[in-house]
DRENMARMI-13544 format. One record per residue (C-alpha): residue number from 1; residue in three letters; x, y, z. Coordinates in Angstrom, 1 decimal. Layout:
DRENMARMI-13544
votor | vomi | px | py | pz
NUM | ALA | X | Y | Z;
...
***
This chain:
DRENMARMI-13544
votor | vomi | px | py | pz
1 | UNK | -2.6 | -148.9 | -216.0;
2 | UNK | -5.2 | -151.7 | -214.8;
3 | UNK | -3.6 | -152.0 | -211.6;
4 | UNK | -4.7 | -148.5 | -210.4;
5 | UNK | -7.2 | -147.4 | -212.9;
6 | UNK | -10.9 | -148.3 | -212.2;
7 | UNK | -12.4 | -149.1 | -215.6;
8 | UNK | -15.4 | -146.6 | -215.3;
9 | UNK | -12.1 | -144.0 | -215.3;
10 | UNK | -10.5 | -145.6 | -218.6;
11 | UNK | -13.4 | -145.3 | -220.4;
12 | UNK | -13.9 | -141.8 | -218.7;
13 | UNK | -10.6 | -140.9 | -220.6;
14 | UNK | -11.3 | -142.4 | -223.8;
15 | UNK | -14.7 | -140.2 | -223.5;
16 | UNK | -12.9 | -136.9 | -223.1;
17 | UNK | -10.1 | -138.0 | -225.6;
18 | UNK | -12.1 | -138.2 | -228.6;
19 | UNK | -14.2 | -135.1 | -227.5;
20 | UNK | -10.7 | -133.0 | -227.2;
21 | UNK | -9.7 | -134.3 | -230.6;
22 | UNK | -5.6 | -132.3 | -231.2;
23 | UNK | -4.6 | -130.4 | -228.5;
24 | UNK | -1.2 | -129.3 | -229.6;
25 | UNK | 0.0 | -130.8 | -226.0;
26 | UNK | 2.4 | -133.1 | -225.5;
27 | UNK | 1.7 | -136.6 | -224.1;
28 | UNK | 2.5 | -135.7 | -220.5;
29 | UNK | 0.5 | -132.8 | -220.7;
30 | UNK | -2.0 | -134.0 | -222.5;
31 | UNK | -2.5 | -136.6 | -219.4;
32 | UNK | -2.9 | -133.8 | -217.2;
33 | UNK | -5.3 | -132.2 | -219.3;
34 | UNK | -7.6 | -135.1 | -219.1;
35 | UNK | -7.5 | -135.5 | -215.7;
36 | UNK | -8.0 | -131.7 | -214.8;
37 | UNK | -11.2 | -132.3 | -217.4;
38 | UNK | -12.2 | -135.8 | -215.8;
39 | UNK | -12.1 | -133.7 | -212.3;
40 | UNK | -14.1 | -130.9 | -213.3;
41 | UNK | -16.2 | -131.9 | -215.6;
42 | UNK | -15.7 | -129.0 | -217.5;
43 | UNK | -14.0 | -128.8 | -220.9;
44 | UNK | -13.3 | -125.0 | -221.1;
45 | UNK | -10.1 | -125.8 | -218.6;
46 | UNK | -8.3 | -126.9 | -221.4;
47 | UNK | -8.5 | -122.7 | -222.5;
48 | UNK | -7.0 | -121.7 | -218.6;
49 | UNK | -4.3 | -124.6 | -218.4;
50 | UNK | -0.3 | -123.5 | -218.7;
51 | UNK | 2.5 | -125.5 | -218.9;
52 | UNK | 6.3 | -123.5 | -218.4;
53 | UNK | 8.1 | -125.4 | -221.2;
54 | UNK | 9.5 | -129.2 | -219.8;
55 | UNK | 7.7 | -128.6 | -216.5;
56 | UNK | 6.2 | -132.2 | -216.8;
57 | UNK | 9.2 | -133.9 | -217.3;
58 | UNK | 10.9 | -132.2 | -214.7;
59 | UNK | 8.0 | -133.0 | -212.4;
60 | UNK | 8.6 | -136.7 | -213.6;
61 | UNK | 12.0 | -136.8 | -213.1;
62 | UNK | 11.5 | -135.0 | -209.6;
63 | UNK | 9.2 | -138.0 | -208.7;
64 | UNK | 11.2 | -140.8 | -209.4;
65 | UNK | 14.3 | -139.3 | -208.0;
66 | UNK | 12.4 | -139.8 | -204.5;
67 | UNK | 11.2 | -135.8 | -204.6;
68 | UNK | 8.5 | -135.2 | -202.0;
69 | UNK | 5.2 | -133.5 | -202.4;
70 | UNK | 4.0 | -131.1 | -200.7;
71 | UNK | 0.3 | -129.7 | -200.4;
72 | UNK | -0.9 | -126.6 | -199.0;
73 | UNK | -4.2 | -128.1 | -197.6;
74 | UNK | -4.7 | -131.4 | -196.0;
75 | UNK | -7.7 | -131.8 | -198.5;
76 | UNK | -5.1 | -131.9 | -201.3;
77 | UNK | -2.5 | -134.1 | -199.2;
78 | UNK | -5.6 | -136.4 | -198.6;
79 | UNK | -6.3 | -136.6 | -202.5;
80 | UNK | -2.9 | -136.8 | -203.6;
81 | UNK | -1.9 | -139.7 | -200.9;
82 | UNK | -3.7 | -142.7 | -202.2;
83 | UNK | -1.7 | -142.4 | -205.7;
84 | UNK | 1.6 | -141.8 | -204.3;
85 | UNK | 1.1 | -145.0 | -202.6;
86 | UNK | 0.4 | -146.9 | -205.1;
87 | UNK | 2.8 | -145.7 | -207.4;
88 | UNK | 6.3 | -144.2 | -206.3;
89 | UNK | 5.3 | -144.3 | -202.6;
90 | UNK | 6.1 | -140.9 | -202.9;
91 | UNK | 5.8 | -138.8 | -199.4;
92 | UNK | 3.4 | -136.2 | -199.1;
93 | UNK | 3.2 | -133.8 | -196.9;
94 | UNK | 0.9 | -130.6 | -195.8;
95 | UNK | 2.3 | -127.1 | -194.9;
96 | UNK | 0.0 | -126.8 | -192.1;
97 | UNK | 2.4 | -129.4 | -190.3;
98 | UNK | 5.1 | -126.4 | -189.7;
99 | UNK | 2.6 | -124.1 | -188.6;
100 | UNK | 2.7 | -123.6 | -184.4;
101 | UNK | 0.2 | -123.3 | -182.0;
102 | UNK | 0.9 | -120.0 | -181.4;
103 | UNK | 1.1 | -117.4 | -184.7;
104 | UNK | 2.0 | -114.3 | -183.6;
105 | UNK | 2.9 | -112.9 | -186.7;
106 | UNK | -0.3 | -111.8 | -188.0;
107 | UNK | 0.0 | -113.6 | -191.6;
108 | UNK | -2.0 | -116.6 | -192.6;
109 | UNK | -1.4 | -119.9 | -191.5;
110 | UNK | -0.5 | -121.0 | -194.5;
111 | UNK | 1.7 | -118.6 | -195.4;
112 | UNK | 3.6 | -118.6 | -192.5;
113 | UNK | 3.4 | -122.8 | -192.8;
114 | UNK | 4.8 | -122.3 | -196.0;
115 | UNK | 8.0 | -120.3 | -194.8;
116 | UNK | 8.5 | -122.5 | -192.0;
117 | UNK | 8.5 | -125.7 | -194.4;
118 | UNK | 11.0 | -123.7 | -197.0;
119 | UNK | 13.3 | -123.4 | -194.0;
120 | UNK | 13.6 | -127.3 | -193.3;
121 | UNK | 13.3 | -128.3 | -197.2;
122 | UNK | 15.9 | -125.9 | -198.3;
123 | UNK | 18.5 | -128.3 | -196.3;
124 | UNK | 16.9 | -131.7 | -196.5;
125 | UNK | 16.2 | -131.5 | -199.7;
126 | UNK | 18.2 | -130.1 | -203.0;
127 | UNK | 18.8 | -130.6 | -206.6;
128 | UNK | 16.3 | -133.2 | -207.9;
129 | UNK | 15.4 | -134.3 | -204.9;
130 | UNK | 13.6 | -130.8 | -204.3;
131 | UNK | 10.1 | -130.6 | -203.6;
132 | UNK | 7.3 | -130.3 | -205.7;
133 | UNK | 5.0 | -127.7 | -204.4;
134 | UNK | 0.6 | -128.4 | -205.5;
135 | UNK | -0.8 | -124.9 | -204.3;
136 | UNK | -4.7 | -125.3 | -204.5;
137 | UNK | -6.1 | -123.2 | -201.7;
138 | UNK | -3.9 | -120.4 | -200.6;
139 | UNK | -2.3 | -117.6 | -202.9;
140 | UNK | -0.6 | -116.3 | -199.8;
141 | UNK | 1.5 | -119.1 | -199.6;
142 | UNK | 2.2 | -119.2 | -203.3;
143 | UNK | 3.6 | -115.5 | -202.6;
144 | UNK | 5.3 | -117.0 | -200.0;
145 | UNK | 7.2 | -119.4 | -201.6;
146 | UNK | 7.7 | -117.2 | -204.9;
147 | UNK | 9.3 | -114.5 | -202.7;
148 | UNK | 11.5 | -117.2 | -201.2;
149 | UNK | 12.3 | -118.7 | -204.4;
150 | UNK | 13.3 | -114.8 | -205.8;
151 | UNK | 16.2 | -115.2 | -203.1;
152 | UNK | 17.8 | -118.1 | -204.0;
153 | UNK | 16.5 | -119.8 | -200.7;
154 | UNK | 14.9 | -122.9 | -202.6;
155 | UNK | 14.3 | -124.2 | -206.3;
156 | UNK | 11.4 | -126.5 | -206.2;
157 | UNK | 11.9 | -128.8 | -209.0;
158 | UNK | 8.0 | -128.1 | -209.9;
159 | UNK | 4.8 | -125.6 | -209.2;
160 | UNK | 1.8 | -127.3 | -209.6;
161 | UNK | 0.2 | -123.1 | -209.0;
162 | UNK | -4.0 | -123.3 | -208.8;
163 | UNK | -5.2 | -121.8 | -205.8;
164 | UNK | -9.2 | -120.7 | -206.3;
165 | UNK | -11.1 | -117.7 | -205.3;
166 | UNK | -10.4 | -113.8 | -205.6;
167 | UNK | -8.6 | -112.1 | -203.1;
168 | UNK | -4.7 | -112.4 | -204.3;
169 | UNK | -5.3 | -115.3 | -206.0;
170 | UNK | -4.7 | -113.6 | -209.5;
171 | UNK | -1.8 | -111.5 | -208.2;
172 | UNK | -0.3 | -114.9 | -207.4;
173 | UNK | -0.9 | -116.3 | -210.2;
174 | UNK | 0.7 | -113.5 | -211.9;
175 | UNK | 3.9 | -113.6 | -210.2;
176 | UNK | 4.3 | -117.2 | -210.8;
177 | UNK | 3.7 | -117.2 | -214.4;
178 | UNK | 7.0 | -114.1 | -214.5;
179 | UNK | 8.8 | -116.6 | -212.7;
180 | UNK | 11.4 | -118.7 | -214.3;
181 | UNK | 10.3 | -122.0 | -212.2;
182 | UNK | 9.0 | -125.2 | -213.8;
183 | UNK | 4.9 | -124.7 | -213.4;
184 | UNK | 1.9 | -125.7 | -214.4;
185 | UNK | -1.0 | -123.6 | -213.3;
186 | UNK | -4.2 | -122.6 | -214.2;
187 | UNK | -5.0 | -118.9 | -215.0;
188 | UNK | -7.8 | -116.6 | -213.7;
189 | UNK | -9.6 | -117.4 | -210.7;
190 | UNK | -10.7 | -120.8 | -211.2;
191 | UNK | -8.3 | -123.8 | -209.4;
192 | UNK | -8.9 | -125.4 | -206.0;
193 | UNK | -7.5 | -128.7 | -204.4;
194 | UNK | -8.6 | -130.7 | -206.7;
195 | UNK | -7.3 | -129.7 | -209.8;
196 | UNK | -4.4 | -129.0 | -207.8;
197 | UNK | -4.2 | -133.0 | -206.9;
198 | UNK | -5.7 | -134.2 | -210.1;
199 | UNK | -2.6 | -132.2 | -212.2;
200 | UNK | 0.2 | -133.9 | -209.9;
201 | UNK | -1.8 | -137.6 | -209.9;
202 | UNK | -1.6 | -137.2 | -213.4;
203 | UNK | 2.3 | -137.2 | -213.1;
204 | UNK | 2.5 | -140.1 | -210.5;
205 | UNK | 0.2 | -142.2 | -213.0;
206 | UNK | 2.9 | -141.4 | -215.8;
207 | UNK | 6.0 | -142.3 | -213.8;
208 | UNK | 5.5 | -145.7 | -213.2;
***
């Protein structure tokens, strides 16, 4: 790990290890646990944090099978990128890149960003090769792709599900947590782009 972790950040870790003491995580998890903490500041995430059963390892797998990440902000692309380059060289890649210039559809741009990236990922990418989704920002497009994912039209190999804020964002969470899909998410309103990032840089620091 001394080839991408600053030392200030190891001893960061060692900090919050010994104040977390048994968590009843596994290792993976417990990785992502730190670094959620580490981002935050704030130990009382460990309380909101979920983990579908093998969703790490699948989001592990997923990675070093070539699996592509993508972000529904370019905040959490940005935050994400400098890992994936250092690690796997994984791509990463926004929703907001499908959206047009011109929505006439009346949904949000991410949702409708969303829809249009399912459409092209559905083909390009399949089995463990799928994409692993980190939803930070928008609990429209995590409906989004929950509705698409209801139809058969994509199985992402992972959910990284922790958008922020109040309007839908618990509904979404909701329906992602009934949903058999490998997930990790964080439950009530708390999330945002940086936990989304920090929970998915946890994996690419694991897989190498």
């Amino acid at each position: 790990m001394k080839s991408i972790d600053h030392p200030i950040f190891q001893e960061s870790i060692r900090y919050i290890r010994a104040r977390l003491g048994y968590t009843g995580f596994d290792d993976i998890e417990q990785q992502v646990l730190e670094r959620l903490i580490h981002t935050s500041g704030d130990f009382g995430v460990q309380s909101l944090l979920k983990f579908s059963k093998g969703a790490c390892n699948a989001g592990l797998s997923a990675l070093r099978a070539g699996a592509p990440i993508i972000t529904d902000t370019y905040m959490a692309a940005a935050a994400i990128t400098p890992m994936a380059s250092r690690t796997l060289d994984t791509p990463v890649k926004c929703i907001l890149d499908w959206v047009p210039q011109n929505n006439d559809k009346g949904v949000t741009r991410t949702a409708l960003g969303m829809e249009k990236a399912c459409i092209e990922l559905a083909s390009e990418f399949k089995d463990t090769k799928a994409p692993i989704f980190v939803i930070g920002s928008a609990p429209k497009a995590l409906i989004t792709l929950l509705d698409l994912i209801a139809i058969d039209y994509l199985v992402p190999n992972l959910i990284i599900g922790m958008p922020v804020g109040f309007i839908g964002v618990l509904e979404s969470k909701k329906l992602l947590s009934e949903a058999k899909i490998n997930q990790i998410r964080i439950e009530g309103n708390r999330g945002g782009a940086a936990l989304a990032s920090a929970s998915v840089n946890a994996l690419l620091r694991a897989s190498i």
